[in-house]
C-alpha positions as CSV (number, residue, x, y, z in Angstrom):
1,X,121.3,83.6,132.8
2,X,117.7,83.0,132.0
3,X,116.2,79.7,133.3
4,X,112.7,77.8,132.4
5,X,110.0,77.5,135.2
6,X,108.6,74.3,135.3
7,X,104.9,75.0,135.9
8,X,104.5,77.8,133.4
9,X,101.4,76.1,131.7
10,X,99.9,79.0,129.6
11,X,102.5,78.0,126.9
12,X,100.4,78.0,123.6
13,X,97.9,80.0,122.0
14,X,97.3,78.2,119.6
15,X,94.2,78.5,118.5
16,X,94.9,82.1,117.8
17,X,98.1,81.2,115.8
18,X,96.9,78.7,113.7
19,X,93.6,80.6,112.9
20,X,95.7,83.7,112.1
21,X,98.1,81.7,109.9
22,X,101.4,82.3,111.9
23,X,102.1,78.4,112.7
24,X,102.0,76.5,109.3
25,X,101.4,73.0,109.4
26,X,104.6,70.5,109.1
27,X,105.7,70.4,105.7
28,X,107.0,66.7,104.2
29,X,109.7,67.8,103.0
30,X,111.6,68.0,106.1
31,X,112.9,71.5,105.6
32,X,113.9,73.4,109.1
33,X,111.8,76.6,109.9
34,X,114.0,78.7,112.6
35,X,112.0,81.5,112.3
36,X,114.5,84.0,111.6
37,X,113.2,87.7,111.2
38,X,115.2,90.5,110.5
39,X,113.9,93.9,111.7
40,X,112.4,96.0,109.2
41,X,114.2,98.6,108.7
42,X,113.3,101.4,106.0
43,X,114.9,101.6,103.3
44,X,117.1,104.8,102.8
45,X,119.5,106.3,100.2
46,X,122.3,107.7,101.7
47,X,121.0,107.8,104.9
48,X,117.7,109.9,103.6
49,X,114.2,109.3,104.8
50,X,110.8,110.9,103.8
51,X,108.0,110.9,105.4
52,X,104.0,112.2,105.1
53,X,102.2,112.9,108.1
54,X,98.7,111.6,107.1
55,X,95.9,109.9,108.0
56,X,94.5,106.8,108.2
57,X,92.8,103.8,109.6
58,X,93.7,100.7,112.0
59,X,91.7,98.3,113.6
60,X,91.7,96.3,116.5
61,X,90.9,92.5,117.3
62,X,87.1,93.0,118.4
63,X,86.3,94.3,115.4
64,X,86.6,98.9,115.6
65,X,88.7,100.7,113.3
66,X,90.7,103.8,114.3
67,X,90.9,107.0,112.3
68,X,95.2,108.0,113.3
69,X,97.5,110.1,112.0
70,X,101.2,108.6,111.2
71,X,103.9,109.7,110.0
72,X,104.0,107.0,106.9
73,X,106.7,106.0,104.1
74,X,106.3,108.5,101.5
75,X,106.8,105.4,99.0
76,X,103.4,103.5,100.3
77,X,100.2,104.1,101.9
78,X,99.5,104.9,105.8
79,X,100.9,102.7,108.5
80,X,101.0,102.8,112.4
81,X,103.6,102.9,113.9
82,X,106.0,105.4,111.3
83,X,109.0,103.1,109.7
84,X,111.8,102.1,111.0
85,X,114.9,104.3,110.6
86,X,117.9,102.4,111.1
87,X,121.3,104.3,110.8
88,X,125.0,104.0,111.9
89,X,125.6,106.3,114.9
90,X,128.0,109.4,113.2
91,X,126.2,109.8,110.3
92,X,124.1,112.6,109.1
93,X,120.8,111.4,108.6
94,X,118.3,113.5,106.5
95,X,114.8,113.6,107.0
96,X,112.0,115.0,105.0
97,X,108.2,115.4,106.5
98,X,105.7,116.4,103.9
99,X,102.5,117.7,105.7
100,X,99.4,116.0,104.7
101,X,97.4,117.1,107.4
102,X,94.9,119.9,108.0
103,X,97.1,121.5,110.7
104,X,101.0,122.1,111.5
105,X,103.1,119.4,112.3
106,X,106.8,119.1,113.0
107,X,109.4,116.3,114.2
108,X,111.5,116.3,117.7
109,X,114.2,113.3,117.5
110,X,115.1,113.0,121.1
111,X,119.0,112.0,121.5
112,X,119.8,112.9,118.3
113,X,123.1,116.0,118.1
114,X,122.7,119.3,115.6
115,X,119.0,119.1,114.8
116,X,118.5,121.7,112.0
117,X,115.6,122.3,110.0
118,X,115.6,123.7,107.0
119,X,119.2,124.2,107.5
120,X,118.6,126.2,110.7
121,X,118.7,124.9,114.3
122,X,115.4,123.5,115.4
123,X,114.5,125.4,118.5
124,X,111.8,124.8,120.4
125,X,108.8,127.0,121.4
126,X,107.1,127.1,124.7
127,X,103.7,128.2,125.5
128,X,103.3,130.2,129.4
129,X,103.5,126.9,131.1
130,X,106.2,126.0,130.0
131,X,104.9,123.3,128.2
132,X,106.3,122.2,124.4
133,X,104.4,123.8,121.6
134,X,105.7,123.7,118.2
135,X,109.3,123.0,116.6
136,X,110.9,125.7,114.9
137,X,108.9,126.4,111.4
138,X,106.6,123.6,111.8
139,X,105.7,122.3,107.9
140,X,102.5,123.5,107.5
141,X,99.5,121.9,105.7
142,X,100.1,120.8,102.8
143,X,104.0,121.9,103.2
144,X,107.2,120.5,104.3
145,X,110.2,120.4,106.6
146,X,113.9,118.5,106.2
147,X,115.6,117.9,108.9
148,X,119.1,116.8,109.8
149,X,120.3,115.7,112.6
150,X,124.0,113.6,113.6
151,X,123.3,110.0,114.3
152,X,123.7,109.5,118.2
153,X,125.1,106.8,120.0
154,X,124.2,103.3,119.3
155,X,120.8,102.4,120.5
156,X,116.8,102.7,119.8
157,X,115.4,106.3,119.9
158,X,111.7,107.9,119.6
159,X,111.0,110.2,116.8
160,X,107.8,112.2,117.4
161,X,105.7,115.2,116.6
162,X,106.9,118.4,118.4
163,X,104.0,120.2,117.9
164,X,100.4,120.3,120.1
165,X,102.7,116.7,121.8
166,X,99.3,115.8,123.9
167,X,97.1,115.8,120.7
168,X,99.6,114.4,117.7
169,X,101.3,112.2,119.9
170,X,98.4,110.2,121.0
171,X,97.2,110.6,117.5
172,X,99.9,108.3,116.4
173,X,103.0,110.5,115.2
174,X,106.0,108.5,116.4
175,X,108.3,105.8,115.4
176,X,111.8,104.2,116.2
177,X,114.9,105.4,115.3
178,X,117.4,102.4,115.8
179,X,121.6,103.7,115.3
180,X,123.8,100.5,115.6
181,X,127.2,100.8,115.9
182,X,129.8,101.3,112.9
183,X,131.0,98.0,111.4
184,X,129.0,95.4,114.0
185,X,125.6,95.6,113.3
186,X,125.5,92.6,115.4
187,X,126.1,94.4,118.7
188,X,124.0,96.7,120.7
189,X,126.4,99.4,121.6
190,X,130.0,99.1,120.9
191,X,130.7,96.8,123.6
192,X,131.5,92.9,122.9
193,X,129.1,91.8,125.3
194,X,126.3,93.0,123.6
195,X,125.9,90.6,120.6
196,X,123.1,89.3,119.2
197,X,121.6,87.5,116.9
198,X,121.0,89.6,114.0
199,X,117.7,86.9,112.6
200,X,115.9,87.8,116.0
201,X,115.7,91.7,116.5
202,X,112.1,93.5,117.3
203,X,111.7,96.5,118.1
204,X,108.4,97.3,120.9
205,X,107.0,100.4,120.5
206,X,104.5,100.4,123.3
207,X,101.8,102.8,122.7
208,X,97.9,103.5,124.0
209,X,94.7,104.9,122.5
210,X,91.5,107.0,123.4
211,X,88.9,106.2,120.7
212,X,86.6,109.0,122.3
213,X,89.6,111.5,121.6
214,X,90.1,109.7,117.8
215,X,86.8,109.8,116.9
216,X,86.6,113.3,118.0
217,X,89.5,114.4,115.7
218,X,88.0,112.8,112.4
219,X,84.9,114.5,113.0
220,X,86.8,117.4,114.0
221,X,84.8,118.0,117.2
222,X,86.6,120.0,120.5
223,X,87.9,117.4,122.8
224,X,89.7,118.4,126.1
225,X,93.0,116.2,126.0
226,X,93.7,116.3,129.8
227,X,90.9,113.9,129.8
228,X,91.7,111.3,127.8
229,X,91.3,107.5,129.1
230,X,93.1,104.9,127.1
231,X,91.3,101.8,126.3
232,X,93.1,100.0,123.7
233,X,97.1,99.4,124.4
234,X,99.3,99.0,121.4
235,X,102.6,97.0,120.6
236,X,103.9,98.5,117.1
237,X,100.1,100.0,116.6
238,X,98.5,96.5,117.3
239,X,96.6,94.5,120.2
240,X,96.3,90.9,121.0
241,X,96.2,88.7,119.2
242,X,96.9,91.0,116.4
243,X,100.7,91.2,118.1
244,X,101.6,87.7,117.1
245,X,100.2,88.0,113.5
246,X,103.8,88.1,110.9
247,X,105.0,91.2,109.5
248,X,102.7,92.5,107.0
249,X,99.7,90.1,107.8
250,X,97.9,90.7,104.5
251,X,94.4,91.4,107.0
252,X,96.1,94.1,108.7
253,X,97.3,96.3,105.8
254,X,98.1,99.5,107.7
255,X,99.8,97.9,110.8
256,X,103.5,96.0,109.2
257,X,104.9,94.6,112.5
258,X,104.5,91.8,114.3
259,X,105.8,91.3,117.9
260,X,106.2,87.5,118.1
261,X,109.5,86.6,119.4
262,X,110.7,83.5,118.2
263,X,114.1,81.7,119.3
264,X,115.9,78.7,119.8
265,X,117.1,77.4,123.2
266,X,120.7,79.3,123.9
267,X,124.1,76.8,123.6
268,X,126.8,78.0,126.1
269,X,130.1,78.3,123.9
270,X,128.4,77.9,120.7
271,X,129.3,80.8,119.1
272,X,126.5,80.7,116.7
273,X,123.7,80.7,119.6
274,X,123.3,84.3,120.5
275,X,120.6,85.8,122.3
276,X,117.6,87.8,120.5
277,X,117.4,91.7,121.0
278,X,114.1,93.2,121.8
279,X,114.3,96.9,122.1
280,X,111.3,98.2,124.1
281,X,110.2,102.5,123.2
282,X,107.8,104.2,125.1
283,X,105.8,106.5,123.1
284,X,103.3,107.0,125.5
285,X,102.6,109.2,128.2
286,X,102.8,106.7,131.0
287,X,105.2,103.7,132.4
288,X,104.8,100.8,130.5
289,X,106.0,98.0,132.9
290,X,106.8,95.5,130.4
291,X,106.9,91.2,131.8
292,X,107.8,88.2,130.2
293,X,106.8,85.1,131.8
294,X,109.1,82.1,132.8
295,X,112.2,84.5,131.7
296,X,114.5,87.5,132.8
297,X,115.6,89.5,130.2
298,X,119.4,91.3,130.2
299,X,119.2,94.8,130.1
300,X,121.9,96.4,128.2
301,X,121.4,99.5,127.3
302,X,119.6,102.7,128.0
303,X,118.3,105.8,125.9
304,X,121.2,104.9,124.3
305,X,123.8,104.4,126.8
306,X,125.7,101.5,127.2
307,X,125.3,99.6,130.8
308,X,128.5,100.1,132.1
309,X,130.3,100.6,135.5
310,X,133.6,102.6,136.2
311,X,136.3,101.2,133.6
312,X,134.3,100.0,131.5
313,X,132.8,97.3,133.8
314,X,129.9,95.6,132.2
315,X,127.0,96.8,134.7
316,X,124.3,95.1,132.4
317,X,121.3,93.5,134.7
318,X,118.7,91.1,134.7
319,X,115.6,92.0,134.8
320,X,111.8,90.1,135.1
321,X,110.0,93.1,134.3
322,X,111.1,96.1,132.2
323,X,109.9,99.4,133.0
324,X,110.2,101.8,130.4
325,X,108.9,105.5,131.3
326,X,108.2,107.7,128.7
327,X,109.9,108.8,125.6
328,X,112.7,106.2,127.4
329,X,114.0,103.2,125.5
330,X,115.6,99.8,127.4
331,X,117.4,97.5,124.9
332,X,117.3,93.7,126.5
333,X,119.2,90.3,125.4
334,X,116.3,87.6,125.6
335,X,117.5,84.4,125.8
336,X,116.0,80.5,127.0
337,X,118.0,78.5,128.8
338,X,117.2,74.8,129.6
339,X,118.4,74.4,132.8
340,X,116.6,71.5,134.2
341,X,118.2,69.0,131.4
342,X,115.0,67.5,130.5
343,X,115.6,64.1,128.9
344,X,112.3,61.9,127.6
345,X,114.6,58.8,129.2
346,X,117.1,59.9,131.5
347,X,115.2,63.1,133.0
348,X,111.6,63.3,132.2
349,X,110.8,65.5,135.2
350,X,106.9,64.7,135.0
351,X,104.6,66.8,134.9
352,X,101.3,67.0,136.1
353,X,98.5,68.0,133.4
354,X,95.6,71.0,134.2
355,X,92.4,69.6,134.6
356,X,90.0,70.2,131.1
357,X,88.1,72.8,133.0
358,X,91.1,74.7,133.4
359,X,91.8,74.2,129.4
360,X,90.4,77.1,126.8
361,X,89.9,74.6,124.3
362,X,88.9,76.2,120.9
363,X,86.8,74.9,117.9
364,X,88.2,71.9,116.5
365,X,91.8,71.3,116.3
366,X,93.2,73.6,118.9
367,X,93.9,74.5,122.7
368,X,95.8,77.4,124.6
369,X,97.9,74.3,126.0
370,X,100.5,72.5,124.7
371,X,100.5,70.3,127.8
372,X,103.8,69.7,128.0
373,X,106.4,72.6,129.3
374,X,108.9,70.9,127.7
375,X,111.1,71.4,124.2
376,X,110.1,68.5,121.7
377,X,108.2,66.5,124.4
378,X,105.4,63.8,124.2
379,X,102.2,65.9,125.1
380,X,99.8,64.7,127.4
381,X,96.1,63.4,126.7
382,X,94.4,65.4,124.6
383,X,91.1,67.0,124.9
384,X,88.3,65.2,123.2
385,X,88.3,66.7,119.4
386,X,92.3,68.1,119.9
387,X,95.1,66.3,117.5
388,X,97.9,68.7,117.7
389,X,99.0,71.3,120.5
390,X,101.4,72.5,119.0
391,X,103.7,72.4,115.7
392,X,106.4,69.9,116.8
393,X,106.8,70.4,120.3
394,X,107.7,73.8,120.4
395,X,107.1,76.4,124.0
396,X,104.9,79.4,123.8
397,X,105.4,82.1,126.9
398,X,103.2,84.9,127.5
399,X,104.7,88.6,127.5
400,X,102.8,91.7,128.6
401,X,102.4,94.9,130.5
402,X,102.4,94.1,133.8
403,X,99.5,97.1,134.5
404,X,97.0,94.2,133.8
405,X,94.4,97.4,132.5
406,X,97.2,97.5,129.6
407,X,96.5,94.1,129.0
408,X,93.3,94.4,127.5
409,X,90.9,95.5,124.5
410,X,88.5,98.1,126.1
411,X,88.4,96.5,129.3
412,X,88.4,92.5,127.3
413,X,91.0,90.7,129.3
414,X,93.8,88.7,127.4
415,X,94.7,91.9,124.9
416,X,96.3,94.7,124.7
417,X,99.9,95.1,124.7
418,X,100.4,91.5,125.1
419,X,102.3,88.8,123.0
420,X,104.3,86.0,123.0
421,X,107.4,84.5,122.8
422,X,108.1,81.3,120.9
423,X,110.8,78.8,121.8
424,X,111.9,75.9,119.5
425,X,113.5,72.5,120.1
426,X,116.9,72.6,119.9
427,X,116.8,71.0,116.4
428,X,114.8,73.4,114.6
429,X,110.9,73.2,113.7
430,X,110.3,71.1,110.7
431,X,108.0,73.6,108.5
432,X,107.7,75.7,105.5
């Protein structure tokens, strides 16, 4: 399904691993390190969240810190984006926003069946243009709102403010709600064609910022909102190389996930080699055209809906880059496929090496190359002062917005809503 391109050489950042501490070195004791990750998803009693819209700070790889607003874990401090809430689809799921702001604020959760709040329908309000205004009795300062809603049908979902959308939404209050199907929480929907590996899920959700606009707010300055211009572009409320950084990097206390995909090269009919699921959420208020290098990516499902022709049919679709519009969510199987059989003896496919001028070689003991596109390989010459590439052989690709403007940190190419996605050899990474 997904095949390897031979000359895909940007393959290893690491210089920005190591120094952020993702990549460990080799440990001696020979322990595997398959980087399973499972999704964070907020912890809930009987299906019952709370939440305080509040403010707070996050900050961005050259060095600014952004005053937000989120919609945080009652139970700890600020974060960007809100938590994950992960539910079965059928259920009623309770919600309750406590109001730490200085103005109104309310939830809409798109998809969802039976909204109430405060036991009534949540209706919304319009202003003369037609245009969303508030929720029905937004929880004022200092107040609050529960809402309940029936779990929809199994996929990822925004949740977001309903009220004065322009202004709170770019101001950071949204999340992901993700509703899995009863009794396989491996699947995406309730089709058996959509399993995955439950150690490799991520949720994306792909957002933007105006500091003009953010700085305006905290110093509670008039801004006009139809004139915003974005200049940093989020992944889960981080940049590159912040995006690669684990969950709950110690450095970035306010911004929990990571988007680092990390996987092992898929076995046909091994039924313990499944694909990973990424499942990408726009909270902006533009397409974010979302590409993967050196991979297609299945798409499975849609704003919840299953992709599926007349019958039943699987109508699911490979795709190289994933556009996902706003509010819209697009749930993908990502999986690496060796197709060209490379064998250090039998096959060794050579390949040829970039010239050091076309290496960014960092201080030290790193490069951006791992010089060899291939899993568990010999790598080529090094650069003068380089002793490791990589960990043990291992293939980095680049993923980002393909609207290369959302690939940067006010205007600093290489950021953005970029990442990466991490393949292992076949037998594992020796590591801690």
């Amino acid at each position: 399904m997904i095949r390897k391109h031979r000359r895909t050489f940007v393959t290893a950042a690491v210089v920005l691993l190591t120094t952020a501490g993702v990549l460990a070195a080799p440990a001696s004791s020979g322990a595997v390190n398959d980087g399973s990750r499972r999704l964070p998803c907020e912890a809930n009693s009987a299906n019952t969240f709370s939440l305080d819209a509040k403010s707070g700070y996050v900050s961005t790889p050259d060095g600014n810190s952004i005053f937000m607003w989120s919609f945080a874990p009652s139970t700890r401090g600020f974060q960007l984006p809100g938590p994950t809430l992960c539910v079965d689809a059928g259920v009623q799921v309770t919600v309750v926003l406590h109001n730490s702001l200085a103005e109104p604020t309310s939830i809409v959760f798109p998809g969802q069946q039976h909204v109430r709040a405060d036991g009534r329908p949540a209706q919304p309000r319009f202003d003369g243009t037609g245009l969303l205004t508030s929720m029905t009795d937004p929880a004022a300062p200092g107040g609050s709102v529960t809402y309940t809603f029936t779990a929809g049908t199994p996929g990822t979902y925004l949740y977001e403010s309903g009220t004065d959308v322009a202004l709170q939404r770019e101001m950071g209050l949204y999340g992901a709600v993700v509703v899995r199907p009863p009794g396989v929480p491996d699947h995406v929907n309730g089709r058996g064609d959509s399993v995955f590996d439950l150690n490799r899920e991520y949720v994306y959700v792909l957002s933007e910022v105006d500091p003009d606009l953010h700085l305006a707010v905290e110093r509670r300055r008039p801004y006009d909102v139809t004139k915003t211009r974005a200049r940093y572009f989020f992944i889960n409320g981080r940049s590159m190389p912040d995006t690669i950084a684990p969950d709950n990097a110690a450095w970035l206390p306010s911004q929990p996930y990571g988007a680092l995909v990390h996987i092992r090269p898929f076995v046909p009919g091994d039924p313990n080699s499944r694909p990973a699921l990424v499942r990408y959420l726009d909270a902006g208020s533009v397409n974010y055209p979302f590409h993967p290098h050196g991979n297609d990516q299945r798409v499975v499902n849609q704003d919840g809906q299953p992709a599926e022709g007349a019958g039943g049919s699987d109508a699911s679709y490979d795709k190289f880059l994933v556009d996902v519009g706003p509010g819209q969510s697009v749930d993908v199987l990502d999986q690496w496929v060796d197709a060209e059989h490379w064998d250090p003896a039998s096959n060794p496919i050579p390949v040829p090496l970039p010239q050091l001028q076309d290496q960014i070689v960092g201080p030290g003991t790193e490069t951006w190359f791992s010089e060899n596109p291939y899993l568990g390989g010999t790598p080529g010459e090094l650069p003068a002062g380089v002793v490791q590439n990589n960990q043990c052989g291992e293939y980095y690709m680049v993923a980002h917005s393909h609207a290369l403007e959302q690939a940067t940190n006010f205007g600093a190419s290489f950021g953005g809503m970029m990442t990466l996605v991490r393949i292992d050899p076949p037998a594992g990474c020796p590591g801690s």
